[in-house]
N, C-alpha and C positions, 0 to 999 in steps of 0.2 A: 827371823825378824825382818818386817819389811826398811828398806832404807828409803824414807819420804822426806817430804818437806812440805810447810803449812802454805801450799798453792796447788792450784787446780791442777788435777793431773790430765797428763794427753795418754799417753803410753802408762804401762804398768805391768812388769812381768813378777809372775807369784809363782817359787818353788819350780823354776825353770832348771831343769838340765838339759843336758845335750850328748851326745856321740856321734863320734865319725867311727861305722862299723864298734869293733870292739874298743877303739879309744877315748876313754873321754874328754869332751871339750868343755863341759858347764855343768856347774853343779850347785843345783839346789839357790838359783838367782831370786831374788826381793829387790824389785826395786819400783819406787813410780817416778817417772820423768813429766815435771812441770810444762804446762803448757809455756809456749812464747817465753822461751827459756834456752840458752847454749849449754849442752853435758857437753863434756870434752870425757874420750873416757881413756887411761892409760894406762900402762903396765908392759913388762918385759914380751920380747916376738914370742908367740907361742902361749897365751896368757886366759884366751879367749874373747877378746875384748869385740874382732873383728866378725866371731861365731854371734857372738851376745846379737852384734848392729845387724849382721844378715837376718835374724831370728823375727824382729820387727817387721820387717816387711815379707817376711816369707823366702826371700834368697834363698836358703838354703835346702828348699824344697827341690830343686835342682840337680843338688848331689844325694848318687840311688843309696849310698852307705850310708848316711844323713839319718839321724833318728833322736827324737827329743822327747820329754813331759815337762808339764808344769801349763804355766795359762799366762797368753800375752795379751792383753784387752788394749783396743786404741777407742776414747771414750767410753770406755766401760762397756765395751763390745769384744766380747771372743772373738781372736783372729785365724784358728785354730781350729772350730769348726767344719763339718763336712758341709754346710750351704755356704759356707764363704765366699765370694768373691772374690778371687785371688787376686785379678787383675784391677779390680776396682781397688784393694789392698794397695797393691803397688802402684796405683797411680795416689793414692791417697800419701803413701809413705812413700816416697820417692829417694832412688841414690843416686849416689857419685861416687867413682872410683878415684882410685890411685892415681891412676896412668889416665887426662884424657881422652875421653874417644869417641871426640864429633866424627859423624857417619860422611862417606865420601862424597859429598853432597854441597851445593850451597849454602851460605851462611842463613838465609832467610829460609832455607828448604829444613836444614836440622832446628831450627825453632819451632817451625811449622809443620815438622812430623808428627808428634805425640796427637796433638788436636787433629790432626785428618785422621789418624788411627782411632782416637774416641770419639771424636764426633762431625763424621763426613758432609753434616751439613755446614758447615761453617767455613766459608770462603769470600774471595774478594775483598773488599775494604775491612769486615769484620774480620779476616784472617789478619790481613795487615796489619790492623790494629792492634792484637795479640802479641804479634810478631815483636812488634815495635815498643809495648808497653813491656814488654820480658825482657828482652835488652836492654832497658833502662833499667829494671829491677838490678839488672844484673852487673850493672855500671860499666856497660861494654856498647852502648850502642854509639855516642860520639867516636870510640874507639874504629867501628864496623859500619858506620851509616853510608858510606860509599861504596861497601864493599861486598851489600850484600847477595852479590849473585856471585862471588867467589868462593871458592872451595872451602870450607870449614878447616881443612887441613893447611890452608895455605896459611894459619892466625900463628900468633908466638905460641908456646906452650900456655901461659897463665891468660891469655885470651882463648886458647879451647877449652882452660878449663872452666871460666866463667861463660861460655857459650853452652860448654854441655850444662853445667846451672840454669842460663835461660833457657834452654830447651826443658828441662823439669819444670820450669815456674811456669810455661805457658800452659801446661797442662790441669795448673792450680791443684798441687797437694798441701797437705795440712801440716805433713813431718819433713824433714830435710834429715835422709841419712848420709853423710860422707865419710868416705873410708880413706884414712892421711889423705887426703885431698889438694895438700902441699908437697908432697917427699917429692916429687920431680919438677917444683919450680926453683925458680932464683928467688932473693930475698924482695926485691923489688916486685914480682907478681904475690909472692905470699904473703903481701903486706894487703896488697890488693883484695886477696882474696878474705883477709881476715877482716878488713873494712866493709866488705861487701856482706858476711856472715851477720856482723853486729848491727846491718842496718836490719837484714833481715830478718834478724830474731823480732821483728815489731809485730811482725803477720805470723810468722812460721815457728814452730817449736823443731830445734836442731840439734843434733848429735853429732858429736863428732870424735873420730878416733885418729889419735894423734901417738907419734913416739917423741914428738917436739914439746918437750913441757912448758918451755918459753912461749912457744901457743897456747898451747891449753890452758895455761894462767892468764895469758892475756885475753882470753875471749869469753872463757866458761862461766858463765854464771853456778857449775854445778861440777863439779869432778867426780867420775866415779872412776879406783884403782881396780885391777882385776891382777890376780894371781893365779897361775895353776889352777883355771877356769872357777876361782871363784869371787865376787867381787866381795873387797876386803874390805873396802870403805865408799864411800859415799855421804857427801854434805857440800855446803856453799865451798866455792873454790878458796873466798876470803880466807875460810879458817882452816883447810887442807892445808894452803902456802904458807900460811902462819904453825899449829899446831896441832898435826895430825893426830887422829885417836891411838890409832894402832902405830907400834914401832916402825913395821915391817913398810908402814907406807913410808914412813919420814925416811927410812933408810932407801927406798927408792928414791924419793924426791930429791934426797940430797947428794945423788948419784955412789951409795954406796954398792950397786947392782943393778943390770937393766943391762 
């Protein structure tokens, strides 16, 4: 049974599984992910939630023991095909990790990476401009605006992680994948950062996988649970936090396991 909801879908994975080598990680997934929309997606370490997020953009093409079925469409487009695009894929669907990790470079140099890598004509003031308009997306650039020819590394932790953001945004993709995207800030950057998510659900359709369910409630317009790689529920976050369908979720939620 697919898990939807009565809006346009961006993303849309049908009878997805997954393995690493002989183990499985995903089984048998339905789900469509609304455009210009926050999934938060949660569930115990080991759940698949993180396999699910790589699957979207192709990550997990990466690892050679890696092996999947089912069909992942970004607008109603197979991503999963042998003429795919892989890398236009991933510039399309774009992530963010855990941990992160602006390149050892200047501030205006890691914004200004992805766009020289796709499109080497675009220099000078039009680079600039880019540069300049991505940091604002990203509610970093009063933060950085004196600073940008210093090291990307030289920023706090929740200033590299909204810099590796505006390095994605300059390259304009459609999806924002982030993977916990908070476990190694302080409360004061993860506040930031969830500020910055909800402005950008106006342009971007966003995913995110969280073990903080005080985030995921507070940002998601969508919660999808994953168990022992299969997702269990799926619907508005309003009536997850309220009155989940399945037991097994409310007994998550209400920390009776996780």
């Amino acid at each position: 049974m697919l898990n939807t909801v009565n809006e346009k879908t961006k993303l849309q994975a049908r009878e997805l599984s997954a393995w690493y080598g002989r183990t499985p990680a995903l089984k048998k997934v339905n789900v469509a992910i609304p455009s210009n929309s926050i999934v938060g997606l949660i569930g115990p370490s080991g759940c698949g939630k993180s396999t699910f997020l790589r699957c979207l953009n192709r990550m997990n093409d990466l690892i050679r023991s890696f092996r999947q079925e089912g069909k992942i469409t970004l607008d109603e487009k197979d991503i999963y095909t042998q003429d795919t695009d892989i890398v236009l894929i991933r510039r399309k669907v774009g992530m963010v990790f855990q941990q992160p990790n602006p390149f050892p470079m200047s501030v205006f140099d890691n914004v200004a990476f992805g766009v020289r890598e796709h499109n080497r004509g675009v220099n000078g003031k039009k680079l600039e401009e880019i540069v300049v308009n991505s940091l604002n997306q990203a509610n970093l650039w009063d933060e950085v605006k004196d600073k940008l020819h210093q090291s990307g590394l030289s920023l706090s932790g929740g200033q590299q992680q909204r810099l590796c953001i505006a390095r994605l945004l300059a390259v304009k993709p459609e999806v924002i994948l982030l993977d916990e995207p908070c476990s190694a800030l302080d409360p004061l950057s993860t506040g930031k950062i969830e500020e910055l998510l909800l402005e950008l659900k106006k342009s971007y359709t966003i995913v995110v996988v969280t073990h903080n369910l005080g985030q995921a409630f507070r940002i998601s317009d969508y919660i999808g649970f994953f168990l022992l790689g299969q997702l269990v529920e799926f619907g508005p976050a309003a009536e997850l936090a309220v009155k989940p369908k399945e037991k097994v979720t409310a007994d998550y939620i209400s920390g009776h396991f996780g």
